[in-house]
C-alpha positions as CSV (number, residue, x, y, z in Angstrom):
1,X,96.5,173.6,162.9
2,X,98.9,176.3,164.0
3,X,100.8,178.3,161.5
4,X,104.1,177.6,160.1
5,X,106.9,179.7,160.6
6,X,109.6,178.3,157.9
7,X,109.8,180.1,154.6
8,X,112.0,179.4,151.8
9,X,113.6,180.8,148.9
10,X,113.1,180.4,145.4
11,X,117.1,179.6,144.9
12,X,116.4,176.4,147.4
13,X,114.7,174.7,145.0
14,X,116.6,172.6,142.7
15,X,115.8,171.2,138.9
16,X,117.0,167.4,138.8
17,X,117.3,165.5,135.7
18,X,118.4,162.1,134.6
19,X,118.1,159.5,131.8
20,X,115.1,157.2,132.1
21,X,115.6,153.6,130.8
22,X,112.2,152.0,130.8
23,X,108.7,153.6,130.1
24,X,106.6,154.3,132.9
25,X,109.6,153.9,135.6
26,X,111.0,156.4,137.4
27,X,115.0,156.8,137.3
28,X,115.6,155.2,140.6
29,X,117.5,157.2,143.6
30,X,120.9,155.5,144.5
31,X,119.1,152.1,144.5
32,X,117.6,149.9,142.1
33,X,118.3,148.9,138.3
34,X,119.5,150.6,136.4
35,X,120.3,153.9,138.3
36,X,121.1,156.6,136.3
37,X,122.8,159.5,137.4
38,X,120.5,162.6,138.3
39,X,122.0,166.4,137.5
40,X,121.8,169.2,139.1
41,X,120.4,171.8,136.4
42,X,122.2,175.6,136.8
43,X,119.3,177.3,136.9
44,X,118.3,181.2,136.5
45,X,114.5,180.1,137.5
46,X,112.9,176.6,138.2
47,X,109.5,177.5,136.7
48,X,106.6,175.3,138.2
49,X,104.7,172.1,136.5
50,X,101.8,172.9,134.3
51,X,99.3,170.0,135.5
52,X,97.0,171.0,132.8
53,X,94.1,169.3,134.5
54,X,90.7,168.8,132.6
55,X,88.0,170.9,134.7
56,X,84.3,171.2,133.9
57,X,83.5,174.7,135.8
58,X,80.2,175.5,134.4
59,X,76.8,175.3,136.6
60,X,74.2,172.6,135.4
61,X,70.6,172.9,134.3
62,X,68.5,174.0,137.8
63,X,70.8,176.0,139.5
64,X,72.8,179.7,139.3
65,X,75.4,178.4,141.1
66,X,78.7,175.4,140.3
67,X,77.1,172.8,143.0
68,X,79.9,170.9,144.2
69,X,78.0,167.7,142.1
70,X,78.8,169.6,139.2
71,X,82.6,170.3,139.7
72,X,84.6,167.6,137.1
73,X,87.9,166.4,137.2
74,X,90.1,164.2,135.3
75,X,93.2,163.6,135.6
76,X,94.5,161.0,133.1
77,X,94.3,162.4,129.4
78,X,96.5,165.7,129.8
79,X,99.9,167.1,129.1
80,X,102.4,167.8,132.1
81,X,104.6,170.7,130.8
82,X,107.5,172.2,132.5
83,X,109.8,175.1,131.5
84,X,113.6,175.4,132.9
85,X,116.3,178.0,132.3
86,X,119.6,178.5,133.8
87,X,123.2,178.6,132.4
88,X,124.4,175.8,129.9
89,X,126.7,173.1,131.1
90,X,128.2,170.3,129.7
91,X,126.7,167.1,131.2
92,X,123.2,168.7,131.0
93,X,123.7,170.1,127.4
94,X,124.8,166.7,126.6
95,X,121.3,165.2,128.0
96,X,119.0,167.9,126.2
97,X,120.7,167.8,122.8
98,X,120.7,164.0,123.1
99,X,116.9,163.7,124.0
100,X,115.7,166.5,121.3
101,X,118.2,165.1,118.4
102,X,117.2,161.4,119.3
103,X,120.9,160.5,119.4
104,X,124.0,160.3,121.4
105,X,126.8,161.4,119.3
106,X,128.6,164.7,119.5
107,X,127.7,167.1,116.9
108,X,124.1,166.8,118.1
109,X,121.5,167.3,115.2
110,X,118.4,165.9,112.5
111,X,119.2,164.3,109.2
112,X,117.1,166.0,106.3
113,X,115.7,163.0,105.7
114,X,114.7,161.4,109.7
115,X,112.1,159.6,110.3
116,X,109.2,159.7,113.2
117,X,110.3,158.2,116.6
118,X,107.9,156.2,118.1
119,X,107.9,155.2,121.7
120,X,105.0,153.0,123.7
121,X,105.1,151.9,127.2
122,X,106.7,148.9,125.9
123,X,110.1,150.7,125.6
124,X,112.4,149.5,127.5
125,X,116.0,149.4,128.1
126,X,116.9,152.4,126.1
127,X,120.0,153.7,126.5
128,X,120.0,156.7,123.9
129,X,118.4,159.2,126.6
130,X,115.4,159.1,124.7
131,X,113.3,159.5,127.8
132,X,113.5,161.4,131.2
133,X,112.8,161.7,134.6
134,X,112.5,165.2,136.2
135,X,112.7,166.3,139.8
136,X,111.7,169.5,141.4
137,X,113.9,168.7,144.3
138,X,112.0,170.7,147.3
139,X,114.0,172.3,150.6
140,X,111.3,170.7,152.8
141,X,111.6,166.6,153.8
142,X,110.2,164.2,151.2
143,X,108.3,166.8,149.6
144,X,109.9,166.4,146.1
145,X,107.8,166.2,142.7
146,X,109.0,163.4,140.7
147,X,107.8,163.3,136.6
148,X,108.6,160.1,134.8
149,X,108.7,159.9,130.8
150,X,109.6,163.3,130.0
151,X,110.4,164.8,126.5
152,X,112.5,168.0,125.9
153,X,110.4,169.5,123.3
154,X,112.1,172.5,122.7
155,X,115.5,174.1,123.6
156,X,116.7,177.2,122.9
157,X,120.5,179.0,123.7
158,X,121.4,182.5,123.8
159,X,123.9,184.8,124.6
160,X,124.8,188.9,124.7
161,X,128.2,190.2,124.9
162,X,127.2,192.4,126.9
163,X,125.8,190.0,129.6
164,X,128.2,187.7,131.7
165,X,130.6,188.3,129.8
166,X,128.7,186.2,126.6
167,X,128.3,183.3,128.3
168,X,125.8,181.1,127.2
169,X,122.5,180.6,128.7
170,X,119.4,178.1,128.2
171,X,116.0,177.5,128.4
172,X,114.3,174.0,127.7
173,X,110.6,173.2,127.6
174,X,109.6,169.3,128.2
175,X,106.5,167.2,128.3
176,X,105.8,164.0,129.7
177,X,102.2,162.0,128.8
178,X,101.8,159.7,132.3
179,X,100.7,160.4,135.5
180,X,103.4,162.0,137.9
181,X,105.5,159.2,139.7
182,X,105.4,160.9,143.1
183,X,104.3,164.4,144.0
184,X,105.1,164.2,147.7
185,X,108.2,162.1,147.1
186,X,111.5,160.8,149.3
187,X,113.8,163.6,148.9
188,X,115.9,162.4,145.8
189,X,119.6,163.0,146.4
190,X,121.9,164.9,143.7
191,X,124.7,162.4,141.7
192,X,126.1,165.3,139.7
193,X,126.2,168.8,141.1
194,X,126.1,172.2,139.3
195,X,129.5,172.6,137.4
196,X,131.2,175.1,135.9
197,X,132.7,174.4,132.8
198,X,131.1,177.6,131.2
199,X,130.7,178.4,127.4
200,X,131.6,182.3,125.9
201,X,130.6,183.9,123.0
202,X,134.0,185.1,122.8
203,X,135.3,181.5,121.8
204,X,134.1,181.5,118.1
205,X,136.9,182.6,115.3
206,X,135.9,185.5,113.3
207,X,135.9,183.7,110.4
208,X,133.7,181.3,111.9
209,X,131.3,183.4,112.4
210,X,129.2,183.0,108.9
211,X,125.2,184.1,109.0
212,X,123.7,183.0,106.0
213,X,126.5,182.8,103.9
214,X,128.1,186.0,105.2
215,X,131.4,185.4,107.1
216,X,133.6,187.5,110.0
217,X,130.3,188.8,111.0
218,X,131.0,190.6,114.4
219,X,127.9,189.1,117.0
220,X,126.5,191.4,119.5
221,X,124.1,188.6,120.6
222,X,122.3,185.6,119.6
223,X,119.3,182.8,119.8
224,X,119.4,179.2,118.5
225,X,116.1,177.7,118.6
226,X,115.5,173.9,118.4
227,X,112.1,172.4,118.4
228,X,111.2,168.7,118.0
229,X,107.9,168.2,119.8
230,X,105.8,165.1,120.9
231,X,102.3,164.0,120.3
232,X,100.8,161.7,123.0
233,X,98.2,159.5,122.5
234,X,96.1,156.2,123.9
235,X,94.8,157.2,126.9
236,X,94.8,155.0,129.9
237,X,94.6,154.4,133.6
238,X,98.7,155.9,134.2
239,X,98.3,158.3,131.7
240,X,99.1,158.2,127.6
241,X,101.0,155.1,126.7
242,X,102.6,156.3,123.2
243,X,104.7,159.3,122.2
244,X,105.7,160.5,118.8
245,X,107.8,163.0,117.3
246,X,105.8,162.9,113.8
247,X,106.0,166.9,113.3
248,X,108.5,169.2,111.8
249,X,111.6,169.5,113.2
250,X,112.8,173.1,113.0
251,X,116.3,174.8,113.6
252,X,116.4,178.9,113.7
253,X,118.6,181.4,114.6
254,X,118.6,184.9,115.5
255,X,121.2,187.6,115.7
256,X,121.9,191.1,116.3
257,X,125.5,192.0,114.3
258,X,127.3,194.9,113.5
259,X,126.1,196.8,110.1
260,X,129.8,197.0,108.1
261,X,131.3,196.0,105.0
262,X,130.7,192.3,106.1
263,X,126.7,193.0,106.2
264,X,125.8,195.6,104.4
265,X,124.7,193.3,101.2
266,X,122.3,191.4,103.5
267,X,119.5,193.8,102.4
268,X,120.4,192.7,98.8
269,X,120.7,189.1,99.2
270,X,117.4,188.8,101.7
271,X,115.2,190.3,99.1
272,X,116.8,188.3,95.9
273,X,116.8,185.3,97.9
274,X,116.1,182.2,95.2
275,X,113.2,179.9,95.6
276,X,114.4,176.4,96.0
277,X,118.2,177.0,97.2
278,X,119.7,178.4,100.0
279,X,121.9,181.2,101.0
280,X,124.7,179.8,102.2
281,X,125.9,178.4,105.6
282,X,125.1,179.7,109.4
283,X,127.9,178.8,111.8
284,X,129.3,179.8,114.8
285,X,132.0,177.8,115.8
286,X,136.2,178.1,116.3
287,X,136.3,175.8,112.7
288,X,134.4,174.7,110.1
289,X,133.4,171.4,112.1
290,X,131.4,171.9,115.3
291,X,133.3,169.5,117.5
292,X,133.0,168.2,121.7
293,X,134.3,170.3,124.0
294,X,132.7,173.8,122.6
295,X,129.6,175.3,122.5
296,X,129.2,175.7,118.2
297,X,126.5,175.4,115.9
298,X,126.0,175.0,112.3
299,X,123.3,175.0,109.4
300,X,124.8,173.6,106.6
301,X,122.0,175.3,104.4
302,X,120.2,178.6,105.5
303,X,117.4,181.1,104.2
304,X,117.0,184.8,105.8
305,X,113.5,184.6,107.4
306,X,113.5,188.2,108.9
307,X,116.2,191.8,108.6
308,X,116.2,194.9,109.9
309,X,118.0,197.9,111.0
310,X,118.8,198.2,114.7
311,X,119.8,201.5,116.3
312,X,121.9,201.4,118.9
313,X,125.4,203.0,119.9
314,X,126.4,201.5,116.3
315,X,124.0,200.6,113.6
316,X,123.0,197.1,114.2
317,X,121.3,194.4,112.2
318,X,118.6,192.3,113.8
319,X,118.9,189.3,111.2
320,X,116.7,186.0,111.8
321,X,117.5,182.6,109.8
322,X,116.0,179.1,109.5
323,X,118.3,175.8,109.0
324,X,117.2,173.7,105.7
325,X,117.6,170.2,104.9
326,X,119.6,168.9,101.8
327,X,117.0,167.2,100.2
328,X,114.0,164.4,101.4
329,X,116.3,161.9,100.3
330,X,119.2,163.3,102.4
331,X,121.4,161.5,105.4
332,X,123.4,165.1,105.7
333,X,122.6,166.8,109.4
334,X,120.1,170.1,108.3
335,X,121.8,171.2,111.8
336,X,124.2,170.6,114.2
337,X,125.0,171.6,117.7
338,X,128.3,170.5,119.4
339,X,129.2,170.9,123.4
């Protein structure tokens, strides 16, 4: 066979995504029922799939050497992960944050007191984008890589004023239990392209911007991490045929903010923190209420995990927090992210 001469660049590659309605069925392209739309991801980098095949590499009893009789394999009982990050949008937001919250309703967020969510291979018919299919959409012909019931297990947002402007970026980990749907697949057209309704830093109110109880807190940057992960298990001949999200749900933040008259107590308050209760409020928002139609976030309840001094031009103060629930017996959102 004679070499090829076509190359390709990373930026060629596209990340699709798109609601999945039944376990163990790939979202169909432009045919089939139901269709869901597929979206184009903005993306900074594509990553790759982790197949996180099971290998047995070790040479056997009689020989110095991995005889190919002793190479093992299996596919079935693994993990597919896949990491994304690019520049947050609206319609995919709205798809993440509905995925990791388990709901569909704008603020995005946990109760203190939710329950596991249990899905089999039996699901079907969902409409809360509770499951996903993924595409890395390739530039060569029917060479895309198609990953049915996916899971966004973790999500995290950030943005520096000093970067784009403070527009906010994302990164998104998911995970899927089955088999790949297709790994050479048709090329899988694109319903929604990139858009460019963009969120800024710069959108918050001042007075909006509380950390831990500590209001008109001028932001230099920020992180919001949100993890919800799954456990698969029951291993068959397509893969794993139940997922759970039976572990702790966890909402943090950090921030580096300018050291004024606004902060300079923060040293006080993190170390005289009170076991049981927490220190006020985390929001970032343009009101109380994080609302559709703007990147905002709130933790009704918060405790200072982490301060310190940060030199810079000014004196800065690196500041991590953690959301916390209202109590077991709780309906209240421990966290909630609007877009």
């Amino acid at each position: 066979m004679a070499i090829n001469a076509n190359a390709y660049s990373p930026k060629q590659f596209k990340f699709l995504i798109a609601e999945q309605d039944d376990w163990g069925t790939l979202n169909p392209d432009s045919s089939g029922s139901p269709d869901n739309p597929y979206l184009a991801v903005d993306v900074d980098s594509v990553g790759s799939p982790s197949l996180n095949l099971n290998q047995a590499l070790e040479h056997r009893t009689g020989s110095r050497v991995l005889q190919a009789t002793d190479f093992f394999q299996d596919k079935l009982t693994k993990v597919i992960e896949f990491s994304v990050s690019g520049t947050a949008t609206t319609e995919v937001l709205d798809l993440l944050l509905g995925n990791i919250t388990e709901g569909d309703t704008v603020p995005y967020g946990i109760a203190a007191n939710s329950a596991a969510q249990n899905l089999t291979s039996a699901t079907e018919n969902q409409t809360a984008g509770q499951i996903l299919s993924i595409v890395y959409s390739s530039p060569t012909t029917n060479k895309d890589m198609a990953f049915k019931d996916c899971f966004c297990t973790a999500l995290s947002f950030n943005g520096d004023a000093g970067t784009e402007g403070g527009r906010v970026k994302f990164s998104a980990t998911f995970k899927t239990g089955s088999l790949p749907a297709d790994l050479t697949s048709n090329t899988i057209s694109v319903d929604t392209a990139v858009t460019a309704n963009n969120y800024y830093m710069s959108s918050w109110d001042a007075d909006d911007r509380i950390v831990a109880g500590h209001s008109n807190v001028l932001v230099n940057s920020f992180t919001l991490n949100i993890e919800n992960d799954v456990v698969f298990s029951g291993a068959t001949a397509t893969g794993y045929e139940s997922a759970a999200r039976v572990g702790e749900v966890s909402a943090t933040a950090d921030f580096n903010i300018k050291y004024d008259g606004n902060t300079d107590a923060m040293f006080e308050n993190f170390h005289d923190q009170v076991t049981g209760a927490s220190e006020g409020a985390t929001l970032m928002a343009t009101d109380a209420t994080p609302s559709d139609g703007e990147f905002e976030f709130k933790f009704a309840n918060s405790a200072i995990t982490s301060l310190s001094l940060s030199e810079g031009d000014l004196m800065s103060l690196d500041v991590s927090v953690k959301a916390l629930g209202a109590g077991v017996g709780s309906s209240d959102l421990f966290f909630e992210v609007a877009c």
